[in-house]
C-alpha positions in Angstrom: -24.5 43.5 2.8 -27.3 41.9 1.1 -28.2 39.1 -1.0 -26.2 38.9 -4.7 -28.0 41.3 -6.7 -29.8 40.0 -10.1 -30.3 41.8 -13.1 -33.7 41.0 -14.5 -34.8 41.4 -17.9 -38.4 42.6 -17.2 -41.3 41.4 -15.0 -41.9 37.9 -16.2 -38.1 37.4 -15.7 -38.2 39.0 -12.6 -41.2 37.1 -11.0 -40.1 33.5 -12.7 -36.8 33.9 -11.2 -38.1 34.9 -7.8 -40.8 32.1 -7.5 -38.4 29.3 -9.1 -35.3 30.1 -6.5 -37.3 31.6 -3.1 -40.9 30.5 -3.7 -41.6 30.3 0.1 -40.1 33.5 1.0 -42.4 36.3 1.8 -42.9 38.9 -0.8 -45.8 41.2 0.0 -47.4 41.9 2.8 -50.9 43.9 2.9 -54.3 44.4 4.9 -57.2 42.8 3.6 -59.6 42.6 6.6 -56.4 41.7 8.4 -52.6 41.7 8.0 -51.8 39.3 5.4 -48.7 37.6 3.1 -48.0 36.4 -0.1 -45.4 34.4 -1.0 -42.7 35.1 -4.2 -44.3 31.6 -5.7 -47.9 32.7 -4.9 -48.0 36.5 -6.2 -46.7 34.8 -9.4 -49.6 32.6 -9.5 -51.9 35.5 -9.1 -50.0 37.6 -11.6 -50.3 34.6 -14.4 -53.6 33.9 -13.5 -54.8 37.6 -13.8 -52.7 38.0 -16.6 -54.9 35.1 -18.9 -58.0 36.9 -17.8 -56.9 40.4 -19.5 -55.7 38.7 -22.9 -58.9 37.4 -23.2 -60.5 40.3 -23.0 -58.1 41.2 -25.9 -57.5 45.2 -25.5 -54.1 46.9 -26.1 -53.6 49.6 -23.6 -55.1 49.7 -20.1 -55.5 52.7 -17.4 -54.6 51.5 -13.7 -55.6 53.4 -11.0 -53.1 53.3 -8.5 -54.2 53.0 -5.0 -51.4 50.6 -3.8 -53.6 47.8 -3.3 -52.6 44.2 -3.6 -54.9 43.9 -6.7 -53.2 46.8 -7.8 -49.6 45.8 -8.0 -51.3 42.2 -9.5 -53.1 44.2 -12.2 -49.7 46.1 -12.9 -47.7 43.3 -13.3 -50.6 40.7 -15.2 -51.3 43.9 -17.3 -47.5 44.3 -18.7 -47.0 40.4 -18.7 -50.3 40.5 -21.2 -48.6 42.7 -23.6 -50.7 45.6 -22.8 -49.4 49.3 -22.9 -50.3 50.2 -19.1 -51.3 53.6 -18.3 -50.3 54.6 -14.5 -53.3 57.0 -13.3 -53.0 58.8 -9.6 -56.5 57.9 -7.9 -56.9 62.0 -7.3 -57.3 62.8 -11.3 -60.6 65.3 -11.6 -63.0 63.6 -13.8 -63.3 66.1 -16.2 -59.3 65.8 -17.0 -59.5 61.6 -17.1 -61.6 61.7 -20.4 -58.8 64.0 -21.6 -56.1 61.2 -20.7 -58.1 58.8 -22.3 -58.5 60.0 -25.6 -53.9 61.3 -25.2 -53.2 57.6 -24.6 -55.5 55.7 -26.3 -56.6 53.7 -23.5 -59.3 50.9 -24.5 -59.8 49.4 -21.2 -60.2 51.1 -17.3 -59.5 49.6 -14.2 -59.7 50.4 -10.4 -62.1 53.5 -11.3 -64.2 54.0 -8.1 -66.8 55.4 -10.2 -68.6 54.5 -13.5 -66.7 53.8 -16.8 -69.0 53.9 -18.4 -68.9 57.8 -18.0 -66.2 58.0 -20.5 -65.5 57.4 -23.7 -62.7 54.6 -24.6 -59.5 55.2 -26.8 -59.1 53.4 -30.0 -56.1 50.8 -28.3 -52.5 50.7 -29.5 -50.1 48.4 -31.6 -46.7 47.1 -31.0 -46.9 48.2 -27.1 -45.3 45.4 -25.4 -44.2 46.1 -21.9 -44.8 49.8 -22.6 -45.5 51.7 -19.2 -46.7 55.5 -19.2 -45.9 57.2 -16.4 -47.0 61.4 -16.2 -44.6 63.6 -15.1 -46.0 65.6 -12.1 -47.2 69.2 -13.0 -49.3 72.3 -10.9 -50.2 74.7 -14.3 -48.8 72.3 -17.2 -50.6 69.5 -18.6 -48.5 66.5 -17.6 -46.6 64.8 -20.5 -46.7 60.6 -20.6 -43.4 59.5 -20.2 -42.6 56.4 -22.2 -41.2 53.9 -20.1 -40.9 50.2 -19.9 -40.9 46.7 -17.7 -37.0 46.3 -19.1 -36.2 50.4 -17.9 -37.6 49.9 -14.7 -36.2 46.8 -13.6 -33.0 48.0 -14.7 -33.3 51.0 -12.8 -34.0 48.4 -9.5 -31.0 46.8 -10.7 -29.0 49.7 -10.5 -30.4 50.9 -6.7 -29.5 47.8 -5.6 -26.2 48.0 -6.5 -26.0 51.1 -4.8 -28.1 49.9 -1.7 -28.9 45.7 -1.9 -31.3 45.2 0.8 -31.4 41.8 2.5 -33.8 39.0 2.0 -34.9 39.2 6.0 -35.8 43.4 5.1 -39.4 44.8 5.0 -39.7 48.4 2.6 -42.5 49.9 3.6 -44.4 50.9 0.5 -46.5 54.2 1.0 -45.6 56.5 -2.1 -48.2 56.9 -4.9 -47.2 53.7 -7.4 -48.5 56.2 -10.6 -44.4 58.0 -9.7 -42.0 56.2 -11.0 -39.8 56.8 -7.5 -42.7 55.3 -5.9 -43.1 52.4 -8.0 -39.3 51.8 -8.9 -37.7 52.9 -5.2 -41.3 51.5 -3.2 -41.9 48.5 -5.1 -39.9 46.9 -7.1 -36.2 47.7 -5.2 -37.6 45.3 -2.8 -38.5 42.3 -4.9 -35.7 42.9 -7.3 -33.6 41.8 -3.7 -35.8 39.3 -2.5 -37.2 41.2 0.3 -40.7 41.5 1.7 -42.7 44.5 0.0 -45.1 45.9 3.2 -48.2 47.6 0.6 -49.2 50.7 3.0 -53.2 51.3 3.6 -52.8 54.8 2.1 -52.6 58.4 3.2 -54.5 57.8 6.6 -53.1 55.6 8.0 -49.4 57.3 7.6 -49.4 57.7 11.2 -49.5 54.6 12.2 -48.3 51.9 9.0 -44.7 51.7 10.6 -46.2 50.7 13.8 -48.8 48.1 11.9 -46.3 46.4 9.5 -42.7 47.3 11.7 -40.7 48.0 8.5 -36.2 47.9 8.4 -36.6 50.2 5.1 -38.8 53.2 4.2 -38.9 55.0 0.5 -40.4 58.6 1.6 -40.1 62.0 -0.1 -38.8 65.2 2.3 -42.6 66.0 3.2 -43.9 62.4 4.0 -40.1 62.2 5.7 -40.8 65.6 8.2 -44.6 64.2 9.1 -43.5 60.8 10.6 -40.3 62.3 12.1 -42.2 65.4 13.9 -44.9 62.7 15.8 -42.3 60.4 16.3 -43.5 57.4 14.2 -41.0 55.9 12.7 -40.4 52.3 14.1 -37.3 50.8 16.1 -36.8 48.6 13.6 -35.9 50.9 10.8 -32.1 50.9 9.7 -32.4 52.5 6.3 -34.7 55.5 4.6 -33.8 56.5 1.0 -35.3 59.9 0.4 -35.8 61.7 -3.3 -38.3 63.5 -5.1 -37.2 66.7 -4.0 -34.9 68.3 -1.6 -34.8 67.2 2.5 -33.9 69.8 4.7 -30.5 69.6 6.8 -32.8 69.4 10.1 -34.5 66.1 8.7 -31.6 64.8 7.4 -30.3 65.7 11.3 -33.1 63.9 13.2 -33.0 61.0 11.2 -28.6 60.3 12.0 -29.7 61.3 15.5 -31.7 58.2 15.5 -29.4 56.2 14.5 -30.6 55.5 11.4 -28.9 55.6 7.7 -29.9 58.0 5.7 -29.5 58.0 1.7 -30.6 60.3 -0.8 -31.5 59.6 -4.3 -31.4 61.9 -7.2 -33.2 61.0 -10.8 -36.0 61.6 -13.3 -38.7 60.2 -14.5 -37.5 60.3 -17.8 -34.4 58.3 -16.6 -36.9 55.5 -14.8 -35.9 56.9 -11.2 -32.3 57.0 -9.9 -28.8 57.5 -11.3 -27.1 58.5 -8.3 -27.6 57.9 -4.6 -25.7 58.6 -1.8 -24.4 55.5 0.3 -22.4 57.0 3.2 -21.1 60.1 4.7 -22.8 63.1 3.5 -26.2 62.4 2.1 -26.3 64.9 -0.1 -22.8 63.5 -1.6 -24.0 60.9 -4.4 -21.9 58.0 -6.1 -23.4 57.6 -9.4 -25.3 54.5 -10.4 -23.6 51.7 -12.2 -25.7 51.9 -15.5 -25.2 55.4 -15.8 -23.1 58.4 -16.6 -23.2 61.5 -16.0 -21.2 65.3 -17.2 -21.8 69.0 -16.4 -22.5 70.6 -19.2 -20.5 74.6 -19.2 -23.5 76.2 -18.2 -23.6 73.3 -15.0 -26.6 71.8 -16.4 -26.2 68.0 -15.3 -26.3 65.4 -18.6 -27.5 61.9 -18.4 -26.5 59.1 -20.3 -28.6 55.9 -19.2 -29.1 53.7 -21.8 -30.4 50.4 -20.5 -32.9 53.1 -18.1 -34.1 55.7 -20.4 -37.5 56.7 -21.6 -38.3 56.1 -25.3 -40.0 59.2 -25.2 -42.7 61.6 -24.4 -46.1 60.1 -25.9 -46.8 61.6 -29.1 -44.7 64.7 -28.2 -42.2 64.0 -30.6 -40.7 67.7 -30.6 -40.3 67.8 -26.6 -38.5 64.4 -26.6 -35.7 65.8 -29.1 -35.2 69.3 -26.9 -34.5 66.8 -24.0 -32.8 63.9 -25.3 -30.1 64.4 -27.7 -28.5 61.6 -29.2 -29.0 59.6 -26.4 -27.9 61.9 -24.1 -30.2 63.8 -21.4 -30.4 67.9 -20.8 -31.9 67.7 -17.3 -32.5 71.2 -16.6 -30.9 70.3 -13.4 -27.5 72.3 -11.9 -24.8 70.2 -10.1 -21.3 69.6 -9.8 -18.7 66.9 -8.6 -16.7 67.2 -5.7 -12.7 66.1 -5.2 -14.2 62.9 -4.7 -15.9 62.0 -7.8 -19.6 62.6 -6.0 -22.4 64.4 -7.2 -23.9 67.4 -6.2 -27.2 68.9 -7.2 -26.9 72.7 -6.6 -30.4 74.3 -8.1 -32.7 74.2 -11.8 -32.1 75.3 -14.8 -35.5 75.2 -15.7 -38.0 77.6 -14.6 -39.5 75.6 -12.0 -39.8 75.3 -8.5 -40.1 71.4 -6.9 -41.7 71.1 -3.9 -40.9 68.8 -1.1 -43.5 66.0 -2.1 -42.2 66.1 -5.7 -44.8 68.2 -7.1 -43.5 70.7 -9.7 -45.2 74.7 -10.1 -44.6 75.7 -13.8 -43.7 79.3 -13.5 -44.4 81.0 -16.7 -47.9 79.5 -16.5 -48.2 79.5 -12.8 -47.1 83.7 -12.9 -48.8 84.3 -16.0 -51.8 84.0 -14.3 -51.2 86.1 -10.8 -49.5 88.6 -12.9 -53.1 88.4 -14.7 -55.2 88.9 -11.7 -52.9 91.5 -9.9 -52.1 93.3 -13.1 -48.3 93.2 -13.0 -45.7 91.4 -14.4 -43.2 92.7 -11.7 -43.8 89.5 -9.6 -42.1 86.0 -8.8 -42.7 82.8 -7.3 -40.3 81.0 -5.2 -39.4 79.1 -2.2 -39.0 80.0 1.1 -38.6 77.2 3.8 -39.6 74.6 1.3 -43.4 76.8 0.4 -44.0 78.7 -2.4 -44.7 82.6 -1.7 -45.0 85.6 -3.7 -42.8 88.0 -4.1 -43.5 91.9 -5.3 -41.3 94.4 -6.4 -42.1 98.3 -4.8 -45.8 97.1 -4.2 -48.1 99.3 -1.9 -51.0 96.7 -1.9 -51.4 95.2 1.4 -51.1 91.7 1.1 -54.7 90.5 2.4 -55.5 92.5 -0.9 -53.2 90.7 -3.1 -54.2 86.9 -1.1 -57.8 88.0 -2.1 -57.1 89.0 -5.5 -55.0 85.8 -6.7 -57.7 83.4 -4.4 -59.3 82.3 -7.4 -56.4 81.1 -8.9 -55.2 79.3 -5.9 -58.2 77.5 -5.2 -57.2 75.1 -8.7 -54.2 74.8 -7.6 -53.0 71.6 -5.3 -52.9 72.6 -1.7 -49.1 72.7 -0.9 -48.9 74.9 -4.6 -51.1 77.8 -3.1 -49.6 81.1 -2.1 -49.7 81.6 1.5 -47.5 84.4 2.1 -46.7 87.8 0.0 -43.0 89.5 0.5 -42.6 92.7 -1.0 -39.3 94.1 -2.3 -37.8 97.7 -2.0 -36.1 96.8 -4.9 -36.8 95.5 -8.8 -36.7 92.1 -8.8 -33.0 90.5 -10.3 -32.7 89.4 -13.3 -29.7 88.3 -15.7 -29.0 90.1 -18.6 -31.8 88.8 -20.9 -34.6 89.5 -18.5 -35.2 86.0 -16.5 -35.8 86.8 -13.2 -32.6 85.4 -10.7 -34.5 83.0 -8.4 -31.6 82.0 -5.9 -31.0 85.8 -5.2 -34.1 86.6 -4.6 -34.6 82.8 -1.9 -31.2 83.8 -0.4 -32.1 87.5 0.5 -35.7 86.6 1.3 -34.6 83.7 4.0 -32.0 86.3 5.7 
């Protein structure tokens, strides 16, 4: 078991408390021309110092881009403690869609840009933001919505994982997810200093081969891709105990090589809308999930699973007014997700409501957009996406083009698209293509019959 778990009231409370009752203990640990540490009592130095440097520049909402650095998580933290709204901005946005973000948010200030800001054109600021925190739900075809989150939802979202899973003070999570997801950034970061624990800030995407070897972590945060690359080359460290996986679903075989080394094995289900996790599995089979403490959760008729997470959920999508009241009814959130509880009161997640396909790093495809356009460029509408063995491929009903053909025809398309979103393999039918009685296309029939 771990230490007694706290349940902090935001950032300030979170870092006070930390610095006031283990200021020598270790809290992060990152390269910087060398391996180096930073104490609980000294990060909250850094974070109060940086934090009277921002209000005198005296802007409301600021854009982050988050490359998991130590000045990163300092600029996070000093930003929200400043009473800025903070924008969370992957380091891989395409400069012609940042000015876009700018002008949605209203961001007034940009940090961490590694190219010129003065290329873009600032927002006009926000009011009444305090401890506002956007993060952008992840999207291939649909133009990512701000989610409307907040220092108080995201620690209480810590609070809850640790209820489920308190690490111990003497523990080192390994912190390589992107900070700009909120799984990242709740289950990566701050699960680790909401426990007391040492926060290991990986060098980023090349040096995922070898960051468990360089900082010898006893807990990892991974999603099912990141999961499969470090178990395949065998890199995960003898000191590892526990992995929590989410963001999308881990194959049995991963799940399989990771009991086989003797190492626990949870799996987290949750939203971004719902500031990460509300269930997480804590024994036995991982897929098998005791909801969080905070939280409750019913299947609707249809099996769509409903949320209820008040001290966790979003405030809403920025300035998407409409889209937050289709989602979040009177407190209550319609998922698009399918599940169902066992005899024993634990969750399952058994598909999506939705019409979209989640792959295994967490990105989403939007299907009516993403098809829209191959049914476009192959001029029929007889067509699907879905997954087989965790990648998208096409699938055509009664179709005599030979499939270089078709892989030629849709190329344009894929080259917009994220590499693990492109096409890479075309299955045609001798049938038409299920569907349910008011035309939508039955994905699991078409997965199941296809992975025969």
């Amino acid at each position: 078991m771990g230490e007694k778990v706290v349940r902090f009231n935001g950032f300030e409370d979170l870092l006070k408390h930390q610095a006031g009752t283990i200021p020598d203990r270790t809290a992060l640990i990152f390269f910087d021309g060398g391996k180096k540490t930073m104490t609980y009592r000294q990060f909250y130095r850094a974070v109060l110092q940086r934090t009277a440097e921002l209000k005198g520049k005296k802007k409301t909402c600021i854009g982050i881009f988050t490359d998991g650095s130590i000045d990163c998580v300092t600029e996070i933290f000093a930003s929200v403690l400043s009473g800025m709204q903070v924008v969370m901005l992957n380091r891989t946005i395409q400069k012609e869609y940042l000015q876009e973000l700018i002008t949605y948010t209203d961001m007034d200030i940009l940090v961490n840009y590694p190219g010129s800001v003065s290329d873009f054109e600032m927002g006009s600021g926000v009011r009444n933001c305090e401890g506002r925190i956007l993060f952008f739900t992840s999207g291939t075809t649909e133009r990512a919505k701000a989610v409307v989150l907040s220092d108080r939802t995201l620690t209480a979202s810590a609070w809850n994982g640790s209820m489920m899973l308190p690490l111990k003070q003497d523990d080192i999570l390994l912190n390589v997810l992107p900070l700009d997801h909120v799984f990242g950034f709740v289950c990566g970061l701050l699960w680790g200093l909401s426990c007391g624990a040492s926060v290991a800030l990986g060098r980023g995407p090349r040096h995922y081969a070898d960051d468990c070897s360089y900082f010898r972590p006893t807990v990892l945060s991974a999603v099912p891709m990141l999961l499969g690359f470090l178990l395949k080359n065998q890199l995960l460290n003898e000191e590892m105990r526990l992995i929590l996986v989410g963001a999308g679903d881990c194959p049995d075989q991963l799940m399989n090589a990771v009991k086989a080394a003797g190492i626990q094995l949870s799996f987290g289900y949750g939203l971004t809308e719902t500031s990460s996790g509300v269930a997480i599995s804590t024994s036995g089979d991982p897929r098998a999930m005791a909801v969080c403490p905070d939280d409750k959760i019913t299947i609707a008729e249809d099996g769509e699973i409903l949320i209820e997470s008040p001290e966790c959920m979003m405030l809403g999508y920025y300035k998407h007014y409409e889209d937050t009241g289709k989602v979040l009814k009177n407190g209550v959130l319609y998922t698009g997700d399918l599940g169902r509880f066992d005899e024993n009161g634990l969750l399952h997640i058994t598909g999506r409501k939705k019409e979209i396909l989640v792959l295994q790093d967490g990105t989403k495809i939007y299907l009516p957009e993403y098809e829209k356009e191959l049914a476009s460029l192959l001029h029929t509408e007889k067509l699907a996406a879905v997954l087989k063995d965790h990648k998208p491929v096409l699938v055509l009903e009664h179709s005599d083009m030979p499939e270089k053909a078709v892989l030629d025809a849709i190329e344009p398309f894929m080259k917009t698209q994220p590499r693990g979103s492109r096409i890479s393999e075309v299955i045609v039918l001798n049938h038409a293509l299920p569907r349910t009685e008011t035309g939508k296309i039955r994905r699991w029939e078409i997965e199941k019959e296809i992975q025969s």
